[in-house]
N, CA, C and O atoms as a Tripos MOL2 file, in Angstrom:
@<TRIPOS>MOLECULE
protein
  228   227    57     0     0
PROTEIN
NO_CHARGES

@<TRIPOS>ATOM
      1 N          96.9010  103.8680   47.9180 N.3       1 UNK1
      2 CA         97.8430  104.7910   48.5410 C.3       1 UNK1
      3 C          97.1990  106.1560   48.7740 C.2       1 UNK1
      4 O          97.7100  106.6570   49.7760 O.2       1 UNK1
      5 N          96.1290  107.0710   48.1480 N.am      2 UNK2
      6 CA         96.0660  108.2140   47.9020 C.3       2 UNK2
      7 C          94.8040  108.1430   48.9320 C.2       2 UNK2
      8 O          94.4830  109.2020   49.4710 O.2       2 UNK2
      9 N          94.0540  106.9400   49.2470 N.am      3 UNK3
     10 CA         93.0090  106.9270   50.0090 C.3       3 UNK3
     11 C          93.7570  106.6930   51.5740 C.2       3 UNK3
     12 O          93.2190  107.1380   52.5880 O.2       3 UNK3
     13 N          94.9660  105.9930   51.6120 N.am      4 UNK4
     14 CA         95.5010  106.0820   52.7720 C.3       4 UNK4
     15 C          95.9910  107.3110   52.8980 C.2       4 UNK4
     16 O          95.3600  107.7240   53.8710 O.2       4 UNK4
     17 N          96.8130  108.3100   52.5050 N.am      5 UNK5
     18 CA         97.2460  109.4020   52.5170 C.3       5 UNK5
     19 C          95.9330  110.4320   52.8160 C.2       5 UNK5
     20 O          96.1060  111.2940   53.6780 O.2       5 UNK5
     21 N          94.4800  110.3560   52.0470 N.am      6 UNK6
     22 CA         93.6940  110.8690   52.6140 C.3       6 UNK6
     23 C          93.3770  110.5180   54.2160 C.2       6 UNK6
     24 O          93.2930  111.2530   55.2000 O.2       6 UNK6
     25 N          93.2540  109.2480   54.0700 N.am      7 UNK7
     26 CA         92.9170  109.0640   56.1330 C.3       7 UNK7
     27 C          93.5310  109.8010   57.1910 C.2       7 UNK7
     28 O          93.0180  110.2440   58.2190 O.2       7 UNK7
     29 N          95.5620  109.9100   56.4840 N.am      8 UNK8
     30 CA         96.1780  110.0230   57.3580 C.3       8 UNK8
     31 C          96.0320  111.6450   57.7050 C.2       8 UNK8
     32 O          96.1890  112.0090   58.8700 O.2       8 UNK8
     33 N          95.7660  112.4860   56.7910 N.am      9 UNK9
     34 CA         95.4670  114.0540   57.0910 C.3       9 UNK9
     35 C          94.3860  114.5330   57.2680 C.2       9 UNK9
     36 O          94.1380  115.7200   57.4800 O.2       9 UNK9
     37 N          93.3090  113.2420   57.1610 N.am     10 UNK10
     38 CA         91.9640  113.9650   57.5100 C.3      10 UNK10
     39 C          91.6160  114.9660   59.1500 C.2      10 UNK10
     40 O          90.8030  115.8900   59.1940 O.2      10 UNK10
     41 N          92.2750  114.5860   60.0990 N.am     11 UNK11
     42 CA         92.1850  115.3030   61.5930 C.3      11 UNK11
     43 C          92.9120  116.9580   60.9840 C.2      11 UNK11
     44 O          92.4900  118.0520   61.3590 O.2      11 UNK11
     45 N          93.9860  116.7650   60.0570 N.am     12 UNK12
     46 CA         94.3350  118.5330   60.0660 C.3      12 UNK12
     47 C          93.5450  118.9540   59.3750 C.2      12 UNK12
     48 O          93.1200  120.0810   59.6310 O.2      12 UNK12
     49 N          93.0560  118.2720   58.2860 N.am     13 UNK13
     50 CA         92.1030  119.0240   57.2380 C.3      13 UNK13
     51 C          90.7810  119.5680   58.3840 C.2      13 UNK13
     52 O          90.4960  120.7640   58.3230 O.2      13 UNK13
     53 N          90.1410  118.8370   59.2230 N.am     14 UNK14
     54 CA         88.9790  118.9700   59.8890 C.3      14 UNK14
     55 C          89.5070  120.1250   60.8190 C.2      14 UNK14
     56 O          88.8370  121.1570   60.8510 O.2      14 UNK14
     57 N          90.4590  120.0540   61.4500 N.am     15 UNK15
     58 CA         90.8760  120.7450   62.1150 C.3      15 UNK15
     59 C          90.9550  122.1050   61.7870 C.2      15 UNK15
     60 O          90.4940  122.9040   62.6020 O.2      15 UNK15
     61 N          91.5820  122.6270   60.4750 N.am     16 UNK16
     62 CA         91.6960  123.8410   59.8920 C.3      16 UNK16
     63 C          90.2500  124.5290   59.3100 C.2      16 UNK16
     64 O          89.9730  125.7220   59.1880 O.2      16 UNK16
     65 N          89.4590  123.3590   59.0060 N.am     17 UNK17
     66 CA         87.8550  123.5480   58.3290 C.3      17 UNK17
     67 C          87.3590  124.0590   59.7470 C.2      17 UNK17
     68 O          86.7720  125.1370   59.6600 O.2      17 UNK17
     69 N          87.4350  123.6530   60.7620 N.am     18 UNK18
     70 CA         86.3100  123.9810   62.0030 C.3      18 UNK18
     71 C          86.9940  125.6770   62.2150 C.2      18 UNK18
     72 O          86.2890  126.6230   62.5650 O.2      18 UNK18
     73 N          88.3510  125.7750   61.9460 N.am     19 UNK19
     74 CA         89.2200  126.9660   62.6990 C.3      19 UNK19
     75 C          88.7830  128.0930   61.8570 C.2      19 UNK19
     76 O          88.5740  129.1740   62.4080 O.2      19 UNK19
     77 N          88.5580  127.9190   60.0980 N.am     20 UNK20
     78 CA         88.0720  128.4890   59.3720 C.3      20 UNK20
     79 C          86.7390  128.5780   59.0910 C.2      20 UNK20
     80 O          86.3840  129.5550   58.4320 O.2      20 UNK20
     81 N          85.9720  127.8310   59.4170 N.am     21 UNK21
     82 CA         84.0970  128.2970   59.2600 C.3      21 UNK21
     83 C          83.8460  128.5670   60.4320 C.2      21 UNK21
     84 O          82.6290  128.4290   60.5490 O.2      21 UNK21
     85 N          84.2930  128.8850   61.4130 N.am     22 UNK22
     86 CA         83.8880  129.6820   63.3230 C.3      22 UNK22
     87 C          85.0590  130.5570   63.7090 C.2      22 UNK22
     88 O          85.0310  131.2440   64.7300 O.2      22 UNK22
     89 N          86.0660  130.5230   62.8990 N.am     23 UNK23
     90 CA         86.5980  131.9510   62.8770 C.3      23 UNK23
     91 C          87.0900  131.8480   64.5190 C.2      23 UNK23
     92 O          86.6530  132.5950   65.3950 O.2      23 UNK23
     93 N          88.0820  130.7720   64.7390 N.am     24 UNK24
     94 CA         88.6820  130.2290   65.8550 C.3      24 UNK24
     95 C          90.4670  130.2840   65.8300 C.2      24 UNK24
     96 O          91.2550  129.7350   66.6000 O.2      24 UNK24
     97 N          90.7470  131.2090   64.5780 N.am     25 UNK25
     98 CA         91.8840  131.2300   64.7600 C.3      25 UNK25
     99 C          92.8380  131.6260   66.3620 C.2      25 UNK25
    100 O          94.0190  131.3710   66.6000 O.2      25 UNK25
    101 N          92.0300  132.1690   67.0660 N.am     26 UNK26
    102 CA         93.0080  131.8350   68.5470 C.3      26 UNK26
    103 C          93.7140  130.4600   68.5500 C.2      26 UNK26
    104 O          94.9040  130.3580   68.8470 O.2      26 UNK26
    105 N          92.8850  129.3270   68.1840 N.am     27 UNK27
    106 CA         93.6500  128.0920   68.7180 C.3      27 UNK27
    107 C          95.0570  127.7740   67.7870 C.2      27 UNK27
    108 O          95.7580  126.8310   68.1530 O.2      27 UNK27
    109 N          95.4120  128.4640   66.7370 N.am     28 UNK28
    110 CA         96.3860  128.4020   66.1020 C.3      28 UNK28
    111 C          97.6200  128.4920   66.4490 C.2      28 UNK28
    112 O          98.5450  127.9710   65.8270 O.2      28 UNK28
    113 N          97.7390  129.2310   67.5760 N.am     29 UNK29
    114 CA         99.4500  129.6330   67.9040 C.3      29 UNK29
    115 C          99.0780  128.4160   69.5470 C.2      29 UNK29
    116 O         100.0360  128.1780   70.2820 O.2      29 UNK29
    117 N          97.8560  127.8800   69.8470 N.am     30 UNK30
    118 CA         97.8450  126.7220   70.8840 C.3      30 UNK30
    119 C          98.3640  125.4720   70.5330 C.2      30 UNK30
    120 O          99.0750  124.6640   71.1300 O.2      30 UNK30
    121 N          97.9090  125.4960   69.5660 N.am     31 UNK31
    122 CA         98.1930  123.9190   68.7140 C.3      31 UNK31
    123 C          99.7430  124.1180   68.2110 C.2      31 UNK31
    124 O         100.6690  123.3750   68.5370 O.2      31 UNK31
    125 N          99.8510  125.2910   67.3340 N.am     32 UNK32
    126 CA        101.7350  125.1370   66.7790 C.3      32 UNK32
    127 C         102.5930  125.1950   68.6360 C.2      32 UNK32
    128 O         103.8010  125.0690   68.8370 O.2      32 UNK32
    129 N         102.0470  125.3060   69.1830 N.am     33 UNK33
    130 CA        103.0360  125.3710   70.7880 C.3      33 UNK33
    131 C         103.0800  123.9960   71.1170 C.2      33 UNK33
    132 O         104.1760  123.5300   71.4270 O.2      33 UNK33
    133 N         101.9050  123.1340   71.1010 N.am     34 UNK34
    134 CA        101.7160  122.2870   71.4830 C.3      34 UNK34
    135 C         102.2910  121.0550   70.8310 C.2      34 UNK34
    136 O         102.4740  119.9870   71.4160 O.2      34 UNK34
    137 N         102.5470  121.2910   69.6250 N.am     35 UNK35
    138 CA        103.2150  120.2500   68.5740 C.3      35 UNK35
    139 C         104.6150  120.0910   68.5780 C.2      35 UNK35
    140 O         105.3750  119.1240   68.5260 O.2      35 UNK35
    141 N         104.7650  121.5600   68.6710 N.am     36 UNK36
    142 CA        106.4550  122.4290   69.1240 C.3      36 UNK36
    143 C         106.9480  121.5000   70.9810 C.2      36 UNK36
    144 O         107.9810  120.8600   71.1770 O.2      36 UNK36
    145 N         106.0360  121.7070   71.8210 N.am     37 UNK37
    146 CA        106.4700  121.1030   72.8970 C.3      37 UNK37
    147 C         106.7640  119.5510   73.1900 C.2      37 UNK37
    148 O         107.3980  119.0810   74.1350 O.2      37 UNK37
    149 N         106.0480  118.7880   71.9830 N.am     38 UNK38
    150 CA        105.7350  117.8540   71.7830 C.3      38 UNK38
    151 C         106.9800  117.4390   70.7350 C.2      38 UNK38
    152 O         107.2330  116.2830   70.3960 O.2      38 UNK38
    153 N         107.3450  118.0470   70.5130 N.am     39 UNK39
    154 CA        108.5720  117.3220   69.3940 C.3      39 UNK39
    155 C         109.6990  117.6320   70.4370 C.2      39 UNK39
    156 O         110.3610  116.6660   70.8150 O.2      39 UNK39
    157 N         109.9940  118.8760   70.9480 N.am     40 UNK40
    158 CA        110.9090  119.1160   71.9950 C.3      40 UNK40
    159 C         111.2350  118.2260   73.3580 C.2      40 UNK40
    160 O         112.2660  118.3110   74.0250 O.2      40 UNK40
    161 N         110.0020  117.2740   73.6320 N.am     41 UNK41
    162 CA        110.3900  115.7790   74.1900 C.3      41 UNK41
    163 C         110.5910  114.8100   73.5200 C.2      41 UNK41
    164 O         111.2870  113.8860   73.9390 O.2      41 UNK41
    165 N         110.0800  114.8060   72.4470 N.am     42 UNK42
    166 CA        110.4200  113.1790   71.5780 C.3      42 UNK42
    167 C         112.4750  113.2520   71.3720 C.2      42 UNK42
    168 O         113.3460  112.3850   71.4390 O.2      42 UNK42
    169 N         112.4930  114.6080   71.1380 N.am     43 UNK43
    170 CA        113.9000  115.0830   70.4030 C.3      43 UNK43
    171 C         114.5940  114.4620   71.8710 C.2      43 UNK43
    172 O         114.9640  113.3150   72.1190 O.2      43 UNK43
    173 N         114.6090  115.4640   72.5680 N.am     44 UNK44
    174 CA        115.0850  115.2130   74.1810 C.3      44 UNK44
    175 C         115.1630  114.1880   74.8320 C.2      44 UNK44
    176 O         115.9850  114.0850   75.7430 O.2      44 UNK44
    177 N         114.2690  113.1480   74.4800 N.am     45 UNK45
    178 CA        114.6270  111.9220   75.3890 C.3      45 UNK45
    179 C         115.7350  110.6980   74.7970 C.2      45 UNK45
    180 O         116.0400  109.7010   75.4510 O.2      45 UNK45
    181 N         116.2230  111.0020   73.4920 N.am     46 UNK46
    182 CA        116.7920  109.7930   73.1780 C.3      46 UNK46
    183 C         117.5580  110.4670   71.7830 C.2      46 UNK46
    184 O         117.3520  109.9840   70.6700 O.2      46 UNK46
    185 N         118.3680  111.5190   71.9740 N.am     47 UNK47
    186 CA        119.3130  112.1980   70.7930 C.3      47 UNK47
    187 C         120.5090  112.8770   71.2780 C.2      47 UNK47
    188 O         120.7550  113.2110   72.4370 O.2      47 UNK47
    189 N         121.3180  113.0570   70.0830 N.am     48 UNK48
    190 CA        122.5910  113.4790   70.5620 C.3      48 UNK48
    191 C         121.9820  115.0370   71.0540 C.2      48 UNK48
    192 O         122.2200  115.6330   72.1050 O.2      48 UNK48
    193 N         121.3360  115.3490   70.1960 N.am     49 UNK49
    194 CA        121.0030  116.4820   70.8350 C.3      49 UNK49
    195 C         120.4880  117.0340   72.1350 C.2      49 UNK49
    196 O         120.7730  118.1530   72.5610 O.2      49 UNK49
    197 N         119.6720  116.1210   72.7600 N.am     50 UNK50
    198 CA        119.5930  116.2670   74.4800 C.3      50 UNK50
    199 C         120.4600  116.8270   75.3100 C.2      50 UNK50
    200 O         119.9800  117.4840   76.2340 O.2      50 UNK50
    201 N         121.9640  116.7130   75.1980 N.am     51 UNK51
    202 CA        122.5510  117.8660   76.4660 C.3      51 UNK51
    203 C         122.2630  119.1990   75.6800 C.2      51 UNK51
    204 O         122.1020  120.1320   76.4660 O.2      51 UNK51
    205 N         122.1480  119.5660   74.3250 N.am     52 UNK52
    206 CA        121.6240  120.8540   74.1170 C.3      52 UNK52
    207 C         120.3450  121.1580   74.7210 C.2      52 UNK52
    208 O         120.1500  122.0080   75.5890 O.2      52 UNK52
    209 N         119.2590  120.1870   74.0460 N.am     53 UNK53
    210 CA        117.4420  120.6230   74.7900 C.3      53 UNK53
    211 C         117.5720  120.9340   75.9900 C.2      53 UNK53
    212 O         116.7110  121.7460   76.3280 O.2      53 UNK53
    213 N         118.2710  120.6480   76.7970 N.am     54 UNK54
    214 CA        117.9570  120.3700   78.5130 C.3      54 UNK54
    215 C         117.8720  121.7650   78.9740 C.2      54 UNK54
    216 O         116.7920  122.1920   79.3820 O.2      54 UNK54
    217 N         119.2820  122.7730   78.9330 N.am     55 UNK55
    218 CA        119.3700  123.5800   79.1910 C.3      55 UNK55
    219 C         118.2020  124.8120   78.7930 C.2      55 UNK55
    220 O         118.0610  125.8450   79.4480 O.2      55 UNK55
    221 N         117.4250  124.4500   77.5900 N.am     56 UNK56
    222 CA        116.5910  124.9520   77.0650 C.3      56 UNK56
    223 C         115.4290  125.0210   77.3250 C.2      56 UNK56
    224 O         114.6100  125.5320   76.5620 O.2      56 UNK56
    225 N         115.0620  124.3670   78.7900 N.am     57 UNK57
    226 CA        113.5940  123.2780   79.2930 C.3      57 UNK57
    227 C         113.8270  124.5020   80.8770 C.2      57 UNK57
    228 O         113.0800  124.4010   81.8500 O.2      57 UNK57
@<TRIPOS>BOND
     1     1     2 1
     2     2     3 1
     3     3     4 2
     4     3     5 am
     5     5     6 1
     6     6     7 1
     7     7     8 2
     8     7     9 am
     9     9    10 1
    10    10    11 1
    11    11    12 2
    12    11    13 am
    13    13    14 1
    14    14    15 1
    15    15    16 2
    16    15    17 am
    17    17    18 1
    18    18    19 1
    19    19    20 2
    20    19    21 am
    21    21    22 1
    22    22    23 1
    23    23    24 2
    24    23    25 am
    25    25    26 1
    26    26    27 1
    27    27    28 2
    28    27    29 am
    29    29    30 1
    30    30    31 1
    31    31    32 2
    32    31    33 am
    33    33    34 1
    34    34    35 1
    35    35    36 2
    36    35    37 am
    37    37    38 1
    38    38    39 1
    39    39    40 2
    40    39    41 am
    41    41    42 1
    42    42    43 1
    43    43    44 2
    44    43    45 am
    45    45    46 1
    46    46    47 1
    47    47    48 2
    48    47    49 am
    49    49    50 1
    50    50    51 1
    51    51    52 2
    52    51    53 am
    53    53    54 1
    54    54    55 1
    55    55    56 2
    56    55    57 am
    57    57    58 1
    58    58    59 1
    59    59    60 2
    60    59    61 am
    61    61    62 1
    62    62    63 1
    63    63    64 2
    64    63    65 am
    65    65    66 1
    66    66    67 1
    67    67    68 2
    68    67    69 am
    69    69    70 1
    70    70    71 1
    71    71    72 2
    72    71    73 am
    73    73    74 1
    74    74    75 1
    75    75    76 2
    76    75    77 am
    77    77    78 1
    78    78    79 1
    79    79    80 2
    80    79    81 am
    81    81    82 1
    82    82    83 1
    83    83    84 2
    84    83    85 am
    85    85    86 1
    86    86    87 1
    87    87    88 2
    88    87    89 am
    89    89    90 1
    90    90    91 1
    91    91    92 2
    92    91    93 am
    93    93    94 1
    94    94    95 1
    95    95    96 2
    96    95    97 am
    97    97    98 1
    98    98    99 1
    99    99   100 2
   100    99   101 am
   101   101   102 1
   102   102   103 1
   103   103   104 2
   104   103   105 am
   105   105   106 1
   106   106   107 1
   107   107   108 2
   108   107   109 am
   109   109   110 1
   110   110   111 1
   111   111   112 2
   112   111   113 am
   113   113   114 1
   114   114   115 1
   115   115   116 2
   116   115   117 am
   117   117   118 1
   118   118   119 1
   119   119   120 2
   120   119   121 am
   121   121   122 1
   122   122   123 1
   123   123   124 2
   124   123   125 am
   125   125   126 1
   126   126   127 1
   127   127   128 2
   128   127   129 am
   129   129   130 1
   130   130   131 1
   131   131   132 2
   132   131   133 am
   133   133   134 1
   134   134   135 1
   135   135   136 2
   136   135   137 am
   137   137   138 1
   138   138   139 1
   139   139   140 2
   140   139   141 am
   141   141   142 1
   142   142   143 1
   143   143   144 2
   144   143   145 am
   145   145   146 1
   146   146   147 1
   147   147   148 2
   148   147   149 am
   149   149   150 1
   150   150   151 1
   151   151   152 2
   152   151   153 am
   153   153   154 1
   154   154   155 1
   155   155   156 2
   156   155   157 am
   157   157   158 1
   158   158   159 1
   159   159   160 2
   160   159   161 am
   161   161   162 1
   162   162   163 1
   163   163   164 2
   164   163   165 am
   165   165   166 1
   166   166   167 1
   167   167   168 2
   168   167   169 am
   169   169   170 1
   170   170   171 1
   171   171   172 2
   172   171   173 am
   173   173   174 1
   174   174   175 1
   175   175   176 2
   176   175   177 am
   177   177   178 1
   178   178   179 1
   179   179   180 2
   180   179   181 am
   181   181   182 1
   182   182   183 1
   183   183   184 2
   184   183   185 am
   185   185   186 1
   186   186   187 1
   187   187   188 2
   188   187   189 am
   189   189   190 1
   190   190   191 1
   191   191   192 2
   192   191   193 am
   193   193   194 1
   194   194   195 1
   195   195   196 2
   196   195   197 am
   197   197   198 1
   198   198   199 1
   199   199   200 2
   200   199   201 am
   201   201   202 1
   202   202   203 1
   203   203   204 2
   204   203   205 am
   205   205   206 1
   206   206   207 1
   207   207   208 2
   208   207   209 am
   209   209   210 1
   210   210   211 1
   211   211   212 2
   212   211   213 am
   213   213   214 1
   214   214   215 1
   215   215   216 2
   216   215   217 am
   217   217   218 1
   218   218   219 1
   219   219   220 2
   220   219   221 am
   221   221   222 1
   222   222   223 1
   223   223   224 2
   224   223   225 am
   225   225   226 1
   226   226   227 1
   227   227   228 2
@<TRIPOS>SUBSTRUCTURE
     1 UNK1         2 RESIDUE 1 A UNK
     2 UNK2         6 RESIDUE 1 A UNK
     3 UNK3        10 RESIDUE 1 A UNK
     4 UNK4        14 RESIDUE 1 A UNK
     5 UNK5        18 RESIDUE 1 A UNK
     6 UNK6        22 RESIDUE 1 A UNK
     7 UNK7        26 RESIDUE 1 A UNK
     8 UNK8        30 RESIDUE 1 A UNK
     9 UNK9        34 RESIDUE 1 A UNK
    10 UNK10       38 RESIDUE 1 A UNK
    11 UNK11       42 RESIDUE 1 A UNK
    12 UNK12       46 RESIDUE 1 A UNK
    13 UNK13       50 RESIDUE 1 A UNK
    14 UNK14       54 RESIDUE 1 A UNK
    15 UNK15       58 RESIDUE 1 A UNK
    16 UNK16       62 RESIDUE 1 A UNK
    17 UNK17       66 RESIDUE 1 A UNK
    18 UNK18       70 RESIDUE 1 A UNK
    19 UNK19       74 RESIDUE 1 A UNK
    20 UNK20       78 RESIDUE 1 A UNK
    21 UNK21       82 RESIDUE 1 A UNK
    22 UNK22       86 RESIDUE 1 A UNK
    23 UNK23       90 RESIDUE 1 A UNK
    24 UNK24       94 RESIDUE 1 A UNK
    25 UNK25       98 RESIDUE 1 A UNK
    26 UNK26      102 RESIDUE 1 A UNK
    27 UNK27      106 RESIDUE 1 A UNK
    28 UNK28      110 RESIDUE 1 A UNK
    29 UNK29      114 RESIDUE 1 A UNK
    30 UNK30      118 RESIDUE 1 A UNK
    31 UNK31      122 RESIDUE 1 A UNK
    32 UNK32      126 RESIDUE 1 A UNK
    33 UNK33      130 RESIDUE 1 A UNK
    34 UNK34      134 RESIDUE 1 A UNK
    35 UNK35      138 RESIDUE 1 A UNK
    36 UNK36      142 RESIDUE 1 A UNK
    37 UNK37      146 RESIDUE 1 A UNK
    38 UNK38      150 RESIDUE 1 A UNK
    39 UNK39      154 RESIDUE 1 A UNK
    40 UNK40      158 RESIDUE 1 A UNK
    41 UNK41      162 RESIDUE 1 A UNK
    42 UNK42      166 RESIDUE 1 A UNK
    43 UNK43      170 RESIDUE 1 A UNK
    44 UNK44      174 RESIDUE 1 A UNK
    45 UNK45      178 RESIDUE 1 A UNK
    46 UNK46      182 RESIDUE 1 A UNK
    47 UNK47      186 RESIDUE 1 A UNK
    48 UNK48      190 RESIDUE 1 A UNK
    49 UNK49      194 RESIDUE 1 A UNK
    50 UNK50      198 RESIDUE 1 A UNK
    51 UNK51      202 RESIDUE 1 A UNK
    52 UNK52      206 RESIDUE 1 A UNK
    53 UNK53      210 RESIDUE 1 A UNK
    54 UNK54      214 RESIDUE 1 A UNK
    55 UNK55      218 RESIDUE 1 A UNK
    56 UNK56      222 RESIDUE 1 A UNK
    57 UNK57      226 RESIDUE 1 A UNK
């Protein structure tokens, strides 16, 4: 279990290691937008909540 749980977070761990040893924090507020826009369609296409998202798009 703890070696699967490692697999499954290894891309953020790498991700935050590259952002922190090259001092790339710009891409930080790219990626939280991008995750953010990205849940804002999953939500939207198939929830009660969709006539709310829409107006919001």
């Amino acid at each position: 279990m703890n070696k699967q749980k490692q697999r499954r977070f290894y891309l953020l761990r790498d991700l935050w290691a590259f952002m922190k040893e090259n001092k790339k924090w710009w891409l930080l507020p790219l990626i939280i937008m991008l995750v953010l826009t990205g849940l804002l369609i999953i939500l939207g296409q198939s929830t009660p909540i969709s006539p709310f998202i829409y107006p919001l798009i």
